[in-house]
N, C-alpha and C positions, 0 to 999 in steps of 0.2 A: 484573506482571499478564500473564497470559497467553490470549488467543483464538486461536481455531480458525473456518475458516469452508470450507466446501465449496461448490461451486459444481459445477452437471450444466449442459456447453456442450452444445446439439445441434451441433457441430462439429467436425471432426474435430483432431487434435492438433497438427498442424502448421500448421492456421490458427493454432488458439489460441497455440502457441510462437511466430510470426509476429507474432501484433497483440501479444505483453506487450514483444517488442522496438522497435516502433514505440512511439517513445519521448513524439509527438503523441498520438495519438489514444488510449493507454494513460493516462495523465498525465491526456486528459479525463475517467475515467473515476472520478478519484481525487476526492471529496468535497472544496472547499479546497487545492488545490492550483494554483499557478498558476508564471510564467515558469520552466519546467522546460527545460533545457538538459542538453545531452551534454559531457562536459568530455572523458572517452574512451568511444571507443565499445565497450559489452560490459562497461565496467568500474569508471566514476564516471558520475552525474550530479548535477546541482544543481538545487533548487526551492525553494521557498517555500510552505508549508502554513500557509495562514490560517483559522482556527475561531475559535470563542464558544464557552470552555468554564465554562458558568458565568457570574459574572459579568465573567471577563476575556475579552478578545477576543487570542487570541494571535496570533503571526507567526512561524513558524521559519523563518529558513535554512536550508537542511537541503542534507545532502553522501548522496548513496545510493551506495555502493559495492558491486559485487557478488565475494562473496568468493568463490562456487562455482559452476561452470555446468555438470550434464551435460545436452548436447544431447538435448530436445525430452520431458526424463522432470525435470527438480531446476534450482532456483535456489535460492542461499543470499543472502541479500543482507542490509547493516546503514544502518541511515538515523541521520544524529545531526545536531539542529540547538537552537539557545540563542538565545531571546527575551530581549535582556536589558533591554529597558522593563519588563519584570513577573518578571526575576530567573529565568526559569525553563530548565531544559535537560530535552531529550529524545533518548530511546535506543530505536528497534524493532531486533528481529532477527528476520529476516524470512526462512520458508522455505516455497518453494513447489513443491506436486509436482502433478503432470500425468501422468495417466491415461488411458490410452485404453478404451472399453467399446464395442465396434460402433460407433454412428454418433454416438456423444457421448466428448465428451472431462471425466473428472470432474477439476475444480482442487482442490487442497488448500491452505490458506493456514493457518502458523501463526506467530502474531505474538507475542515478548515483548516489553512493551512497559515501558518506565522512565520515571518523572517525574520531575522533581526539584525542589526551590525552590519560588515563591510558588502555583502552579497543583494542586500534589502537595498544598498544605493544604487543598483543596477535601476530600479525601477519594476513596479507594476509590471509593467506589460512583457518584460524578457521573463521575470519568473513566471508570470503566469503562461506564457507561452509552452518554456520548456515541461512546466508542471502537467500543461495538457499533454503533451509528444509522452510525457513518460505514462501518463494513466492510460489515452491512448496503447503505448506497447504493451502497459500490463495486459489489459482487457481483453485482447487479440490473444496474449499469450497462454493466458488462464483458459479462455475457449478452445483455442489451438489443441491446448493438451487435453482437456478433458472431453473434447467431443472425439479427439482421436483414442481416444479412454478406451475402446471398446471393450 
């Protein structure tokens, strides 16, 4: 599956590049996500993304590695983690572009995203549903906070 999500920051780009490194208060901005740690820095970390998708309640471990960085314009990065009370594994490949326009910085987020096992039988349409509701909240919350940045 595949999503797209745009995001218009009233901030300028080197904020925006600034708080996706900060690797706190970026993390809170993530729907379900919780004890996120730097394993190195710029280039693994580790979390735990917990949802209700349907009627399982999942938990990944999840490894983010970033395979690509140009300074302050592209991240490329790959997230993979495996719930296995409910049998299931997960794979995003995650690219992000930043744009400067005047006095806003626009994000580009595109995500493909892999299911696998007991959670994938729900079907197409429940994950990708909830997959939008959580980018959705990221997007709002990433803006939220860094336009209230002042």
């Amino acid at each position: 599956m595949q999503f797209e999500k745009q995001i218009e920051i009233l901030a300028p780009r080197e904020k925006v590049w600034k708080f996706i490194w900060d690797i706190d208060r970026f993390i809170a901005c993530v729907p379900g996500c919780k004890d996120a740690k730097t394993v190195e820095e710029g280039k693994r970390y580790s979390a735990i993304m917990v949802e209700r998708v349907g009627p399982f309640k999942v938990e990944f471990p999840t490894t983010i590695e970033v395979l690509e960085r140009q300074e302050l314009t592209h991240i490329k990065a790959q997230a993979t983690g495996a719930d296995n009370k409910i049998g299931s594994r997960m794979k995003i490949d995650l690219d992000v572009n930043l744009t400067e326009q005047g006095d806003k910085t626009i994000v580009n987020f595109i995500a493909g995203v892999d299911i696998l096992g007991k959670l994938a039988a729900l079907g197409h349409g429940i994950i990708k549903r909830k997959a939008d509701q959580v980018l959705d909240e990221f997007a709002l919350a990433v803006k939220t906070t860094l336009e209230g940045d002042k």
